[in-house]
VOROPA-807878 format. One record per residue (C-alpha): x, y, z. Coordinates in steps of 0.05 Angstrom, whole numbers, padded with zeros to 5 digits, always signed. Layout:
residues N
XYZ;...
END
This chain:
residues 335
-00074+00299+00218;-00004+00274+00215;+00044+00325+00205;+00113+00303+00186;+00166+00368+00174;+00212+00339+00125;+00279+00373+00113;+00316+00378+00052;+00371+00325+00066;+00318+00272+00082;+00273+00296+00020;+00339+00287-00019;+00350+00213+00003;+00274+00194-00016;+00266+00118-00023;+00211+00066-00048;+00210-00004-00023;+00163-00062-00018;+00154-00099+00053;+00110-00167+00040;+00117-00172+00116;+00074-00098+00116;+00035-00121+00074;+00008-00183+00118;+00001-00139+00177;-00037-00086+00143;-00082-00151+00125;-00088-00166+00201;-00116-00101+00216;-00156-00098+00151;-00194-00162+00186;-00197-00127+00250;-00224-00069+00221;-00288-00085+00185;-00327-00146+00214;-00355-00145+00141;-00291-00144+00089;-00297-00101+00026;-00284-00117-00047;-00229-00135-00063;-00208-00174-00002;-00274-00213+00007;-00250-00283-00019;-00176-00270+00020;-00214-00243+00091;-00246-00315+00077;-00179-00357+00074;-00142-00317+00118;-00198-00321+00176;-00194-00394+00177;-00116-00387+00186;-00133-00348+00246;-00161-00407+00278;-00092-00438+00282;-00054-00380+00283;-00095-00323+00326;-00034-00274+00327;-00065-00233+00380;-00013-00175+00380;-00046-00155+00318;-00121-00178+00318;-00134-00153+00382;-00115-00070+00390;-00059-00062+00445;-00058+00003+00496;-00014+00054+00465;+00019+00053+00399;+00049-00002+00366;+00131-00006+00380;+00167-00018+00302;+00194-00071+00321;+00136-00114+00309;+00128-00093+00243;+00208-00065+00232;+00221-00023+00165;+00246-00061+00109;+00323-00068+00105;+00322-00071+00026;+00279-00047-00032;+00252-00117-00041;+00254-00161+00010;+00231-00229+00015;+00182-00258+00071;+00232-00296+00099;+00290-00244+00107;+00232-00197+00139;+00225-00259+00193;+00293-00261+00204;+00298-00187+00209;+00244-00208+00264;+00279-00258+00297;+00344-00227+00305;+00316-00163+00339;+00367-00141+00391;+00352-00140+00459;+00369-00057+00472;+00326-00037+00406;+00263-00067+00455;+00281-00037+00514;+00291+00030+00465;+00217+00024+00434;+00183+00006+00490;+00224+00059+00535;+00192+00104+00486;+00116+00090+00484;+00109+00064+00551;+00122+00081+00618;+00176+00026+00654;+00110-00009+00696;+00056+00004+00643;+00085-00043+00596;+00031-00083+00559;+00025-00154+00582;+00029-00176+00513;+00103-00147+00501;+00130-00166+00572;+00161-00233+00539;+00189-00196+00486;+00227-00158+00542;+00237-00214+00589;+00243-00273+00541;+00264-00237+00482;+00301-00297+00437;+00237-00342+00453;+00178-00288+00438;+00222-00269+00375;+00217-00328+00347;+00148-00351+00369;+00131-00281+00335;+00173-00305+00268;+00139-00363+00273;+00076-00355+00268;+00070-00300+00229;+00104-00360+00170;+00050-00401+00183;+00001-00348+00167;+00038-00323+00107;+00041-00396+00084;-00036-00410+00085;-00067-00335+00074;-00018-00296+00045;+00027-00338-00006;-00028-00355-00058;-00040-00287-00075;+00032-00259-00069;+00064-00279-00138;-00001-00228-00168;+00010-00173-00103;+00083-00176-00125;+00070-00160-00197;+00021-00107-00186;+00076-00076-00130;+00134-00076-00182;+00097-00035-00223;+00078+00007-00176;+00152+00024-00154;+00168+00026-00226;+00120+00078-00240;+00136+00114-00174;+00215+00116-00183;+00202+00138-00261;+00163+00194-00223;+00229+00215-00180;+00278+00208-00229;+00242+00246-00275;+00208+00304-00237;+00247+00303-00177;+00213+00282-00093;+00172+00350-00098;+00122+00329-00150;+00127+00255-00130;+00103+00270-00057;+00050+00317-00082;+00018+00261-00128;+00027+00209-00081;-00046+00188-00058;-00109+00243-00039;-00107+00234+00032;-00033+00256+00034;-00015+00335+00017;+00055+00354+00004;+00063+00436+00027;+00141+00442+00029;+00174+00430+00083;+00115+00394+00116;+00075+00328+00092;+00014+00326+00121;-00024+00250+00136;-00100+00268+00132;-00118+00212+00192;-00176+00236+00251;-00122+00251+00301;-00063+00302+00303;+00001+00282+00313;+00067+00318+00297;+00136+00291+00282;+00204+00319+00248;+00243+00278+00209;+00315+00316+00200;+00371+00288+00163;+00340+00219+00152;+00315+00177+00090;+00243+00180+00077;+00221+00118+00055;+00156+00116+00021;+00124+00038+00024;+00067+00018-00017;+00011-00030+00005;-00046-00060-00022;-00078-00076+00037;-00074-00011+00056;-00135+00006+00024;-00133+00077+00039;-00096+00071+00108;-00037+00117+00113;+00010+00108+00168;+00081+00131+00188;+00138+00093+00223;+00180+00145+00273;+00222+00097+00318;+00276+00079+00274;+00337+00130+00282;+00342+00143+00213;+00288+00132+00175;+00223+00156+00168;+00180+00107+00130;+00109+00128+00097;+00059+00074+00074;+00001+00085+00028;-00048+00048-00015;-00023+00021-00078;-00055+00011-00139;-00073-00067-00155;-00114-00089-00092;-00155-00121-00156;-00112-00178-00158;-00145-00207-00099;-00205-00205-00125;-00235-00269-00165;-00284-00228-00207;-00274-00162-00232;-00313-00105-00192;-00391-00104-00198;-00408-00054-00243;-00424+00018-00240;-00509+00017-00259;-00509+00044-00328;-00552+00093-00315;-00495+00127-00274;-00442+00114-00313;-00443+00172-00371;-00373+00155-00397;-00389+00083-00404;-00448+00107-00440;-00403+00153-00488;-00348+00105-00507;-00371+00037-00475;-00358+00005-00397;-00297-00034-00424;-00261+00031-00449;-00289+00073-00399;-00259+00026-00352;-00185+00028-00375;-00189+00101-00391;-00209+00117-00316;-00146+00057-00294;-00096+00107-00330;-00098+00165-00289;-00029+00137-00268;+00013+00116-00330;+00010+00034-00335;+00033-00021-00374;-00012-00073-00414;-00003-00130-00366;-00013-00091-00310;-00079-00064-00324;-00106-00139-00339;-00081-00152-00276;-00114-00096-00233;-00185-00084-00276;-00191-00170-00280;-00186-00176-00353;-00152-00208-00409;-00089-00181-00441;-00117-00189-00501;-00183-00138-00485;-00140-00087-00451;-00091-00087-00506;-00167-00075-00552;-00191-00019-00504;-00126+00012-00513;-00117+00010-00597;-00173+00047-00583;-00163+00095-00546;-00100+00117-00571;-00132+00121-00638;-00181+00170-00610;-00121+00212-00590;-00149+00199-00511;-00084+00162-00494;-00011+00159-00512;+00050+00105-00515;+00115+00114-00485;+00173+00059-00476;+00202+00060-00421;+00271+00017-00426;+00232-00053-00431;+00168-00037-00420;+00115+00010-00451;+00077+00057-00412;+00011+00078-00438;-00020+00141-00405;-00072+00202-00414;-00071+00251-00462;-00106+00323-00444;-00165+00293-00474;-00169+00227-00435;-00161+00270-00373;-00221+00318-00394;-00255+00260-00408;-00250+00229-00349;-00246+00294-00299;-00310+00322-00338;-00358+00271-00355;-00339+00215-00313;-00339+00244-00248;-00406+00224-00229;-00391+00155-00232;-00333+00166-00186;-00385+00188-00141;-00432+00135-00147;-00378+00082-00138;-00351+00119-00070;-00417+00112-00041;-00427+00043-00059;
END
């Protein structure tokens, strides 16, 4: 477990951002990870391995001694950075922030050989670093970004309704089911214990979709303590929609039909039209079907918010869905 006591200033300055520089590392390990990739990310592991044969970017395929310093993957310096202001951020990494992060994971002669030049030929393994990681971005990772962004805004959208409306609290306590808010301490479920405190800081909560599942906290920065977590939307990288649940399994398909079943199991966090299509790999036009619906069946409601409308479950979606579509939830974990 990591266990994070959070104090009430830093719970008070709560914070969501996007970091398209995160999310390309989180693909790197992703690859490194599992030899064999899992839906979604079977068709990207494909393009991004054969970047990897021009671009190896050893620091993160191959697993250094010791933790990872933040300065190879620093904390976003806005709520929506682009790719090319995180490389900069990269590149302009001063010289005592390295000898601060590596002073703190590594004794002075048990520095890894691989961050030596970053300490001894900082301006010139900076920008190698910046470098490279752009070309990678360029073949593997900018394709797919203008659909990762999309499915990311809405995630922060839906995220920030959550904080304005119901306060850090609840929005830490819904946050993913691997992560378990017991005030004042948020607790990582990882295979390890560690334990940090993060007192008068910002928490900054960072969704990623290549996360899948992955949690991870950032602790060198001074003041702030960034969380990531999966987002919702890793679909978008799929080409094809997910194979299907056997119908055997899959009462709730049976009851109202796969397609409704479908977006009625998508809205256990409050979505808009568009983004559904996006994340379940259908048309606008079907989701928009699925959801006439459903809201006629009184399963599912409508709600504007500003611009946009939210649809979301009714008490009788989520019974639905809790009750008789549980097994499938099953069947699909195991899959």
């Amino acid at each position: 477990m990591i266990r994070i006591e959070i104090d009430e200033p830093t719970l008070s300055r709560t914070r969501i951002a996007i970091s398209p520089l995160g999310e390309l590392i989180c693909g790197l390990y992703l690859l490194r990870r599992n030899p064999e990739v899992p839906w979604p990310y079977q068709s990207w592991a494909v393009r991004a391995r054969e970047a990897l044969r021009s671009v190896p970017l050893p620091l993160y395929m191959e697993r250094l001694q010791g933790a990872y310093p933040d300065f190879l993957d620093p904390i976003p310096e806005s709520p929506a950075p682009t790719i090319t202001e995180q490389l900069e951020q990269i590149r302009a990494t001063p010289a005592e922030l390295i000898e601060e992060q590596l002073a703190m994971h590594y004794p002075p002669d048990r520095v890894p050989p691989e961050l030596l030049p970053f300490r001894d030929d900082r301006r010139a393994a900076l920008d190698r670093l910046a470098a490279d990681l752009g070309a990678f971005w360029d073949t593997a990772m900018a394709p797919y970004w203008p659909a990762m962004r999309a499915a990311l805004d809405e995630e922060v959208l839906l995220r920030a309704r959550a904080l304005a409306a119901d306060g850090p609290d609840a929005l830490l306590a819904r946050l993913h089911d691997r992560i378990r808010w017991e005030p004042p301490v948020l607790t990582l479920i990882k295979p390890y214990e560690q334990s940090y405190q993060a007192m008068n800081k910002r928490l900054l909560l960072v969704p990623l979709i290549f996360s899948r599942g992955a949690l991870s906290c950032s602790t060198d920065h001074p003041e702030v303590m960034m969380v990531t977590y999966q987002s919702r939307g890793a679909a978008v990288l799929a080409d094809s929609p997910a194979p299907p649940l056997p119908e055997q399994f899959d009462r709730l398909g049976i009851l109202i039909g796969r397609g409704r079943a479908t977006v009625l199991r998508a809205l256990t966090v409050p979505s808009t039209t568009t983004a559904l299509a996006v994340a379940l790999g259908l048309a606008p036009s079907t989701v928009s079907e699925h959801l006439a619906g459903l809201q006629a069946a009184g399963v599912v409601h409508r709600r504007r918010a500003g611009r946009r409308v939210l649809y979301g479950l009714e008490p009788a979606g989520l019974a639905l869905v809790s009750l008789i579509g549980e097994d499938s939830a099953e069947t699909e974990s195991v899959s």
